[in-house]
Structure formats: C-alpha cells, structure tokens
N, C-alpha and C positions, 0 to 999 in steps of 0.2 A: 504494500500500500504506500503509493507516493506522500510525499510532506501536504499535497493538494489534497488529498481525499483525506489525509489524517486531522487535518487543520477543518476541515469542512466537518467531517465526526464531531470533531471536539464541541463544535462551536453550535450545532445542531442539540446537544446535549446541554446548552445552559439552562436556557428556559422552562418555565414549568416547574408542578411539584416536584421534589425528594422524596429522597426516604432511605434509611439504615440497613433495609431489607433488600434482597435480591429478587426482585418477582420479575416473571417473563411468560409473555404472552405470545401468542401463535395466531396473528389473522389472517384469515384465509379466505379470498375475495371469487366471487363468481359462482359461487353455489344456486343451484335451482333454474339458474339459466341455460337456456339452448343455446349450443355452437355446431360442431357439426352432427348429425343426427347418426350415421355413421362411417365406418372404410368404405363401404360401397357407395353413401353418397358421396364421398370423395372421389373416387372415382370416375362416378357419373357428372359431375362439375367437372373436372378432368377434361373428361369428354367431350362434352359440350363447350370444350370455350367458354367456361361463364369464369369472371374473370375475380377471384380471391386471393387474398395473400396466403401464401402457404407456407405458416410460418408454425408455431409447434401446436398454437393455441386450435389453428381452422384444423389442423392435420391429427393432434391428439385429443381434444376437450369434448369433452360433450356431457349426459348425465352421468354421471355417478350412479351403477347397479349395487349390487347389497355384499357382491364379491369387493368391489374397490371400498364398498364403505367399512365390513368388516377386517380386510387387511388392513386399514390405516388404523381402523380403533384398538386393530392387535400392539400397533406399534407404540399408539397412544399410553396404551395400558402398562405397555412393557418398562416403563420406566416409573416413577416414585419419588416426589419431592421427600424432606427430612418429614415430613408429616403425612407421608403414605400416600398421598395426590399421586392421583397419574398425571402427565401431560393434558393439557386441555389448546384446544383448536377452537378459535372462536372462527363459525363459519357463515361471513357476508354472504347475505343470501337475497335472491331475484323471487320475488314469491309468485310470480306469475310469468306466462310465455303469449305468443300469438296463439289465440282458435284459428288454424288456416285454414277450417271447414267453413267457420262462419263467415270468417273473413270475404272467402271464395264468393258463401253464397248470396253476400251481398253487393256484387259484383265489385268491392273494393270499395263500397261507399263508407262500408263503417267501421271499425277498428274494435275487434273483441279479441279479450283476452281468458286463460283459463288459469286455475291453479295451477302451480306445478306439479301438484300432486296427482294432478289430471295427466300432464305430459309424460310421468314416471309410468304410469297405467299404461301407455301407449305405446311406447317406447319397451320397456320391459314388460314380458306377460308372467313372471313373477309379482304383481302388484302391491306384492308385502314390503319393497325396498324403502318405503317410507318410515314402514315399522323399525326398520334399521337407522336410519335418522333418530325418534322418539326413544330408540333404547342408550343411541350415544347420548343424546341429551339427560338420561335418566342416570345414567351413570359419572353426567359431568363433564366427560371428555370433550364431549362437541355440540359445541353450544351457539345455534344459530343467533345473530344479530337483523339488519336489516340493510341489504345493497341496492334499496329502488323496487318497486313495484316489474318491469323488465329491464335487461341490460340492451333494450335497443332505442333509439332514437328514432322513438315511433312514428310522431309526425312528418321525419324527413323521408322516412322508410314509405309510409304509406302515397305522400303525394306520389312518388317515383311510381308506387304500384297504380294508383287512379292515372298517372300519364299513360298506362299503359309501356312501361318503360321495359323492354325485350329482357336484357337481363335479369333486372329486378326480378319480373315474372317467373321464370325461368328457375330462378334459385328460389323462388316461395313456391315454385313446383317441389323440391326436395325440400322445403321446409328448411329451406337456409337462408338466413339473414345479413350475415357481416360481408356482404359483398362490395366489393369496392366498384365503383359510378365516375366517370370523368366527369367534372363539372361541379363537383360536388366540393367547399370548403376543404380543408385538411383535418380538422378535427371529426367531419362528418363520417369521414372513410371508415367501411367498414360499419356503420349505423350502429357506432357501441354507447355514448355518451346518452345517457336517458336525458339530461337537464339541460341541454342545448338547444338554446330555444333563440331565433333573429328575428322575433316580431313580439309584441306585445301579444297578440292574438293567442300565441302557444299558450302563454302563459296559466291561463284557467285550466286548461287541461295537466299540466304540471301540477298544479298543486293539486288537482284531485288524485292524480295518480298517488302522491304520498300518501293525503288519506285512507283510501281504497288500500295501498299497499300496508299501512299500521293497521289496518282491521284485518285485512288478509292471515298477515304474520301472527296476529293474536289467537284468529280464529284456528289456525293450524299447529300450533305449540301452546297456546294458553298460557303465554302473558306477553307483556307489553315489551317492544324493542326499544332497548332505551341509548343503543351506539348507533349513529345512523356513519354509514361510508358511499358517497356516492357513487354512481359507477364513473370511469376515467377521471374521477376527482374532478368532475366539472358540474359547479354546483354557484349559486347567485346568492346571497345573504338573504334577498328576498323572500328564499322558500324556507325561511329557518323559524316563524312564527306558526307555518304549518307543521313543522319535527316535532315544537314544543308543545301545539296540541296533544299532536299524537301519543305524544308521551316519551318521546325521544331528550336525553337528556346531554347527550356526548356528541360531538360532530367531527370526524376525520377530515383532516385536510392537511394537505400540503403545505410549507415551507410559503411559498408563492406558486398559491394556487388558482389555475384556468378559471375566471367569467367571464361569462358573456356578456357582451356589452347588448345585445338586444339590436345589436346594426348587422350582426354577420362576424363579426369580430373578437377574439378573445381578448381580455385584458389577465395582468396578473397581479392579485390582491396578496400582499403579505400579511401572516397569519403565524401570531405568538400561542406557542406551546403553554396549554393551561391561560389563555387568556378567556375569559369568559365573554362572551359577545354580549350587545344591547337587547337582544330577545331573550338574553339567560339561559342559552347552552355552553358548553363547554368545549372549546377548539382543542383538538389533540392530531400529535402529529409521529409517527412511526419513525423509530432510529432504528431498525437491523433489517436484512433482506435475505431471504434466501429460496433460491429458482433453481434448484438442482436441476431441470432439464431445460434449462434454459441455454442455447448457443454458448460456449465460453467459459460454462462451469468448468471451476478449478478445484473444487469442493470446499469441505466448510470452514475454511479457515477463513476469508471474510469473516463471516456471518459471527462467528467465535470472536475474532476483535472487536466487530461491532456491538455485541454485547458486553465484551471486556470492557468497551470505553464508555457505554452506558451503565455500569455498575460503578464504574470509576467517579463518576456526575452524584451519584446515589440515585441514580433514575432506574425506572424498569426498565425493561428491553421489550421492546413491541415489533415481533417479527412480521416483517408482511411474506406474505406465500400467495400463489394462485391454486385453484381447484386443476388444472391442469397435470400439475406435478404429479399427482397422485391417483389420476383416471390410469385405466390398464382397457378399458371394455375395447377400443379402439386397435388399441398395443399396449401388451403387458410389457411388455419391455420399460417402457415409456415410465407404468405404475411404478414397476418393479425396481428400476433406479431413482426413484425421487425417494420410495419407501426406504432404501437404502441409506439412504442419505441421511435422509430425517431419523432414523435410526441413531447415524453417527452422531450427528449434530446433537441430538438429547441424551446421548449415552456420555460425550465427550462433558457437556454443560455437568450431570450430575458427577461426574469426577471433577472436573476444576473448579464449582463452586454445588459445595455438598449443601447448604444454607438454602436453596436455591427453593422457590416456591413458585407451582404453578396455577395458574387464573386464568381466569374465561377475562375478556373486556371490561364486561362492566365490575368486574369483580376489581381488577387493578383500578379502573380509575374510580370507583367507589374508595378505594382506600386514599387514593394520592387525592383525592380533591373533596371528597364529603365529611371522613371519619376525624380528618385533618381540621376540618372547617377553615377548607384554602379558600380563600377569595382574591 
C-alpha cells in the first residue's frame, strides 16, 4: 500500500464515533435483486448482440438459491467472536424486482413490480430458499437491512421500453435489465442507480418507492429497517424525511457522495462520518473492502490493514462486500473462491485481534452513536 492510499486510510478514519472495543461489520450490498437470471441467458444475450458489460457482476450475480445461502452461513458460523458470536453479514437488500408478465401485458404502459420472494418462486422450484434467508436471520448471522425498493433505474429503464427501444426489449425478453443504451448519461449505464432522477417529475414516484419499499421489508422479516444504503450510492438529501418516516434511522454514504442535480447532472456532496443531518439520520461511511472475485485480487491483506488502521482510530471496521462474491448457482467456482476467502479473512481477524466482536449494522452503530448519547 503506497504513502497515497495509506495517508487516505488514515484520514478517512478521523471522523465519527470511537470506541475501546474492536467491532467489525460485514455489509453486503445487492441482495434480493435481479442481474443475470442465468448461464444460458448469458449466452442467449451473447447471441443476440444485445449489448452488456460482461464484467463479473452480469456474468456471475444473480439470486442466491439455499445451496449458496447455506455454504456462506456455514462459513458465517465457522468462526466465534470472544463471546461465542458467529460472524454476522448484514445483507443490503432490493425487496422487490420487475413483474415482466404484467409489465408485458400492459403493453409497457405501466411499471409493476413483485416481491422478491415472488422472483425466488420463479427462478428456483425449490421455493423454500426464502426459509433459508428467515433461519440466517434467526440465528443472527444474516441480517437483512434495506438497499431501495429495486436496484434498477426504473423510470429510465421503462421510457426506453414504451420507445419501443430494440435492445431494451430484447433483454426484458430474458428478463435482463442492466443493459447498457448509447445515448444514455454515464451514471445511467446499465439502469442500476434507483435514485437518479433529471426532472422534478421523477421525483413523486421516488419517494413512494421508499415507502412501498419500508413496508415491503417489514412485511417480509417483521421489523423495521432502520440502515438504509442506497443502491450506487446515488441518493438526494431530499429523500431522507421519507427514510425517517419509515423508520430508517442510519444513512450510508460516501466520503463525497453522487447527487443529482435534477438537470441531468451529478454533483458531489461531502458527507462527515457520524454527522447527523437536519432530518435526524445519521451519515455513516464504510473504511475496509473486500471483493475476492473481483479482477486484481491479491487476497486479504488489504482488507486486514484496513481494519488494522480502523482499530488503530478506535473505530469499527465496516467491511463493504457485494452479493456476487459468494453466488456459485451460475459458477461454483466463482462461490467457491470468495467462500474461501472470506474464510481466510475471518479466521486471520480472530487470531490477530482475539477481543474482536461481531455485529449486524444496526447493532454497531447503535452502540457508536445511541448507547454513547453521541451527538
């Protein structure tokens, strides 16, 4: 790690609550959302010339079946804070996908969406994989949060489909969405950011989506999501009196993080670690990474300094991860070296710091900023 990246650690790690303790979090982004459905619609895109990036996410990600949920919770398990915890994986979650029946059979006029637990039905004819979800949660290990009602950029997604647009169509023939459009903004590519909105007009429909999406997430684990992350971190201050309704009490964000200016255009708002905002959430911001299948892994030695230098601060470690790392249904291969990984990483943690306590999200920053009475 150069003096640049080291110096940028350090300095990422001022802000914000303390604490004497070693706590470390695992968040884990893009649960419950659709990407590629699967190898063979890979292929069949392939085929057809429809034009996606084929990068680990379109090529490996897609649901999570009850084989990939129970290998990760084996790994979860396999480890043991000093107080008998296993690992715990908080998992940002999409509670909802497109109905591409209804959608169809309103000739694209109107925009419906389903549970995910609808899409899990569909997708797998084991339809118990859900029940695999509600036992990691029972157990602790995996403990869903809230990543947006879908991870697509519905309103840009849908005009494309009412133009009639060949590709668009094409790939909501296979139930594929993150297709990349010439023409189309750069943040747009791929129709992943839900909160991306260049007209006032969006706007109504955004905020209902939150709502719709905190009752969603209640109605299917029974209780309230109180970390909201949005998806690509592109999110407007504006929509943070709707989070607080809902009951959402923690807001993830970036360092200098993407808004829309409402013209077409992103600006970038900087954003203090534990600063509380004027609607009364709480800004929090991730110090450690780790993407074992990501191009250019070196293994976990990043990830281990970055928590070194986050315990150094007396800060937690707030790992971000994607859902990707750890799918296999696609290619086991793929599962099978991130499990590996994640293996190392929390076997290596409970030997070099044996103190070491593991938390779901709201559980860390309940302590760093409630128990505290940080303001």
């Amino acid at each position: 790690m150069g003096l640049k990246e080291t110096l940028t650690l350090n300095l990422k790690n001022i802000p914000g609550g303390r604490t004497g303790r070693k706590l470390l979090v695992i968040e884990c982004d893009d649960w419950g959302g659709i990407r590629m459905p699967s190898g063979d619609t890979y292929t069949r895109l392939q085929k057809d010339n429809v034009p996606f990036v084929k990068n680990r996410f379109n090529r490996y990600d897609t649901l999570a079946d009850s084989e990939d949920l129970e290998r990760l919770f084996e790994v979860l398990r396999n480890v043991t804070d000093y107080k008998g915890r296993g690992a715990v994986m908080t998992a940002f979650t999409n509670v909802a996908n497109p109905d591409f029946k209804k959608i169809r059979g309103s000739d694209f006029s109107e925009y419906s969406y389903e549970p995910f637990t609808e899409t899990l039905k569909r997708y797998y004819i084991d339809s118990g994989t859900f029940d695999n979800w509600l036992e990691g949660l029972r157990q602790g290990i995996f403990v869903p949060e809230l990543h947006g009602r879908e991870h697509i950029s519905v309103q840009f997604w849908m005009m494309k489909l009412r133009e009639g647009n060949f590709l668009a169509r094409k790939a909501f023939d296979n139930e594929f969405a993150a297709i990349s459009i010439d023409g189309l903004v750069p943040v747009l590519d791929q129709f992943r950011p839900e909160f991306y909105f260049d007209s006032q007009d969006q706007i109504p429909f955004l905020k209902n989506s939150i709502k719709t999406a905190a009752s969603l997430f209640e109605k299917l684990f029974g209780y309230k999501s109180r970390v909201f992350a949005p998806s690509n971190s592109v999110f407007h201050p504006w929509f943070e009196p709707d989070l607080l309704i809902s009951g959402v009490q923690y807001l993830y964000v970036n360092t200098f993080n993407p808004v829309p200016n409402g013209k077409g255009r992103l600006k970038y708002h900087f954003y203090r670690n534990g600063k509380k905002s004027p609607s009364g959430l709480i800004y929090y911001t991730r110090n450690c990474a780790f993407e074992p299948t990501a191009p250019g892994y070196k293994g976990i030695d990043t990830t281990m300094k970055q928590i070194e230098t986050a315990f150094r601060w007396n800060k937690p470690a707030k790992i971000s991860t994607h859902r990707v790392n750890f799918i296999g249904r696609i290619n086991k291969d793929n599962r099978d070296k991130g499990l590996k990984e994640l293996q190392s990483l929390l076997s290596a943690v409970i030997r070099k710091w044996p103190d070491i306590e593991f938390l779901s999200s709201a559980q860390m920053l309940d302590e760093i900023y409630q128990k505290h009475q940080y303001k």
